[in-house]
Structure formats: structure tokens, C-alpha cells
N, C-alpha and C positions, 0 to 999 in steps of 0.2 A: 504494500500500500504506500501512498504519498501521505509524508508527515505533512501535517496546515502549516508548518515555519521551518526554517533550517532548509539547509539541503541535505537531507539524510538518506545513504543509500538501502539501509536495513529498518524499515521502520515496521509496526504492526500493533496489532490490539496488545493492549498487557494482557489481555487475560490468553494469550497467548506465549507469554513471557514470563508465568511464575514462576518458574524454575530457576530464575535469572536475580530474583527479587529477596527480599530478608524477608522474612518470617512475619513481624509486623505489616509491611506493606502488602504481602499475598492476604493477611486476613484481610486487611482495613480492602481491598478490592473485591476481594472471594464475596464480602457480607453486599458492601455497598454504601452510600449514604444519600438520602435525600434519593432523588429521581438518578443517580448518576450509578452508573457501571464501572467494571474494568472495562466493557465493549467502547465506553463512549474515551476511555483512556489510553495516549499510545505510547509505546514506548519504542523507543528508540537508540538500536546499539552504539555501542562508542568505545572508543579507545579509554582508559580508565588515566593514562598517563597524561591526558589534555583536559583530567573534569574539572579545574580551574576555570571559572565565567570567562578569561578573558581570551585563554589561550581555545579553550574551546571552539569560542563565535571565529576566532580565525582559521577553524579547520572546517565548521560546518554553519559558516553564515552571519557576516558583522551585522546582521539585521537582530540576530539573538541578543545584544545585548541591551534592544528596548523588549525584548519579549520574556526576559528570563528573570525569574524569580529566585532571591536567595532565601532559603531556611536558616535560622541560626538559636541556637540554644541559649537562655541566659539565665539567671539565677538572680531573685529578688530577697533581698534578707532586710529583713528588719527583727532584731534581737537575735535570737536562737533558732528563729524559723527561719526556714528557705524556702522559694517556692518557685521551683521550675517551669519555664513557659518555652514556645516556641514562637519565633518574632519572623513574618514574611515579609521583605519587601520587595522589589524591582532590583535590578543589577546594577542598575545606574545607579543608585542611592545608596544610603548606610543606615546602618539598624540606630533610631537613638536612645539609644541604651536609659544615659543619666537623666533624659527627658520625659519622652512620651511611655517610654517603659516603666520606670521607675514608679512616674504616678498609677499607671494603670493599674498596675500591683501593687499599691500601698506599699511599694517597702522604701525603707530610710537610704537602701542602698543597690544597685546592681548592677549587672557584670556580665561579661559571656563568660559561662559555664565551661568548664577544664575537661578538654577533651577525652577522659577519663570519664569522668559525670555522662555525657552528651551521648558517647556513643554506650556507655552499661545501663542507660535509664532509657536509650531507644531503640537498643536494640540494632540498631542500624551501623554502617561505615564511616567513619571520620573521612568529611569530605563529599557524603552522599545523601546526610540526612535529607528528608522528604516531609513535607505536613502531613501525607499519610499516611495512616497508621503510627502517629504520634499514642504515648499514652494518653487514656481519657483521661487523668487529673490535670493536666497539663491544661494551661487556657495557651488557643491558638490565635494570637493578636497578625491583623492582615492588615496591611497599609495599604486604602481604599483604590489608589492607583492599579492593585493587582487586578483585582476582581474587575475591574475597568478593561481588561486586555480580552478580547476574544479568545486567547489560546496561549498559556503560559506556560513556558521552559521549566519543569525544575527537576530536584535529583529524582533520583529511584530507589533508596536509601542504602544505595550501591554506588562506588567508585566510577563501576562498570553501567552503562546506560543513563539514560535519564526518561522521563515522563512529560508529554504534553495532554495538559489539562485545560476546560475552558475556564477561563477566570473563574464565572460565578459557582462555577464547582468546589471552589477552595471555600467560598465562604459558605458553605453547607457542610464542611466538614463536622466533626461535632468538639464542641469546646472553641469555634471558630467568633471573632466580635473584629469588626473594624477599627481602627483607631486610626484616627486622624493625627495627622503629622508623625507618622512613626518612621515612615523614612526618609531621610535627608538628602536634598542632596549632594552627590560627593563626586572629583573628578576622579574617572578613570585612569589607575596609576599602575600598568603590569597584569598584575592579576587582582581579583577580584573579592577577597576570602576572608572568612569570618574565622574569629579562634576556633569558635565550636560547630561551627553549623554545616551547611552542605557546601562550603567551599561552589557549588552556591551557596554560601552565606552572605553574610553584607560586607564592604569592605573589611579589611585591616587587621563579596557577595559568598551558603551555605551553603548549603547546598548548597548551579546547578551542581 
């Protein structure tokens, strides 16, 4: 099949693809959410050594890096609690941690999460995270621009591949809320990467 963005020579339904996929991300497809499938979800193979946002769109497409979304894990603390979330924005932008994040989750203080934390609480690849099949405790904060995009780039919670999603598919995930000004924006500097997240992550983008 033809992926909707990229030039991608292997593309097809994920649910085609679970073999390919973590454990989390096969359930969170297998079940579903909202009106959305793995059918209506495609995944698309890739070299694992390019899932970097920036070096990626130079092998399959500089149009990816207005289509691509980063995941990134961060960790809200206030006292003794923590309370892990997952932060989406655009590739072009940065997660804002000490701002929009911070207050969303009430906490006094926050951080991307130690890639250590990020990939043992998802189960997933450092560098591959995915919003799907995040855990349900988790709040899934979406900077409104995504869900805006017809059809968004992001990981597969694997190195190996990524996921084209339609935007308002993410905001049906479950634990998903929009937050306004979550992503900044930032210029592109090399690559694109989050401490924790899907490398697409957000800058300094997480996942794709």
C-alpha cells in the first residue's frame, strides 16, 4: 500500500505488523479505541539506525518534519509523589516541560523522565516510544496542533518502524486532554530528541 506522507517503500496496515510491535502497542491496537483500528493505522518499515526526527525526514521525506509527532516521557513531582505522563507534540516544536506541563500536573516541579523510568514503565524502546499503548494511569497531554494534522508521523514503540495515525485518532486515545501551548516553538538543530521519549521526542523530538 501507499503511506498518506513520506515516501515509504514498505508500508501496510499495522495490524499487519504485530509481530514487528512491543507488547503494549499490539494490545493498545488488537483492542482499539474510540471508532479507530489497527486497519485505519499504518505502519511503516524503516531503518532503526535513522529513527532520529531529523535524520529520518532526510531519508524518507523533509515534508515529515511538519507531519511528525514527538512522544516524550516526563515526571511531575511535587513532595514525595511522582506522577508520570506522556507529552505529544509536532517535530518542529519542544515539549514545555517547566511551563505548560508542570501546571497541568500540579506539581512544584518537572523533568523528562531517565530513560531507565521511560522505557521499564512502557514497556516500549528508548527512542521508539509511541502514545499507544501508553499505560492507563498515565495522562496523555496532546498539543492541539497535532490532532490538527490529517495524518501524523510517530514511533511504533520500536526503534525499528514507525506509525501513521490520523491526528484526531490520538486525541481519542484514552487518558488523552489537549493542552494549549504545550509545544514551543524550537529551531531545528541536527536531530531532533527528547531525553526520554520517542527520539521522536521533543527537542534536546520522542518518539518518531
Amino acid at each position: 500500500m501507499r503511506a498518506p506522507i513520506g515516501t515509504f517503500e514498505d508500508a501496510a496496515p499495522a495490524a499487519e505488523r504485530l509481530d514487528l510491535l512491543p507488547a503494549p502497542v499490539v494490545a493498545a491496537l488488537t483492542a482499539g479505541w474510540g471508532k479507530f483500528t489497527a486497519e485505519q493505522v499504518v505502519h511503516v518499515d524503516s531503518d532503526p539506525a535513522v529513527a532520529d526526527t531529523a535524520v529520518f525526514a532526510e531519508h524518507y521525506g523533509v515534508e515529515l518534519l511538519d507531519t511528525s509527532a514527538n512522544c516524550v516521557v516526563v515526571a511531575g513531582k511535587r513532595g514525595q509523589d511522582v506522577t508520570l505522563a506522556a507529552c505529544v507534540v509536532l517535530s518542529r516544536t519542544r515539549v514545555d516541560v517547566n511551563g505548560a506541563v508542570r501546571k497541568h500536573l500540579g506539581a512544584r516541579k518537572a523533568s523528562f523522565a531517565s530513560m531507565d523510568t521511560a522505557v521499564g514503565e512502557s514497556g516500549m524502546e528508548y527512542g521508539g516510544i509511541t502514545p499507544i499503548g501508553l499505560p492507563a494511569a498515565w495522562p496523555l497531554l496532546l498539543d492541539p496542533a497535532v490532532v490538527d494534522e490529517e495524518w501524523v508521523l510517530i514511533g511504533s514503540g520500536s526503534r525499528r518502524g514507525k506509525l501513521i495515525v490520523p491526528g484526531k485518532a490520538l486525541a481519542a486515545l484514552p487518558g488523552a486532554v489537549l493542552v494549549e501551548g504545550l509545544g514551543v516553538r524550537a529551531a531545528l538543530r541536527g536531530r531532533l530528541n527528547s531525553p526520554s521519549g520517542g527520539r521522536t521526542g521533543a527537542p534536546s523530538p520522542g518518539a518518531p
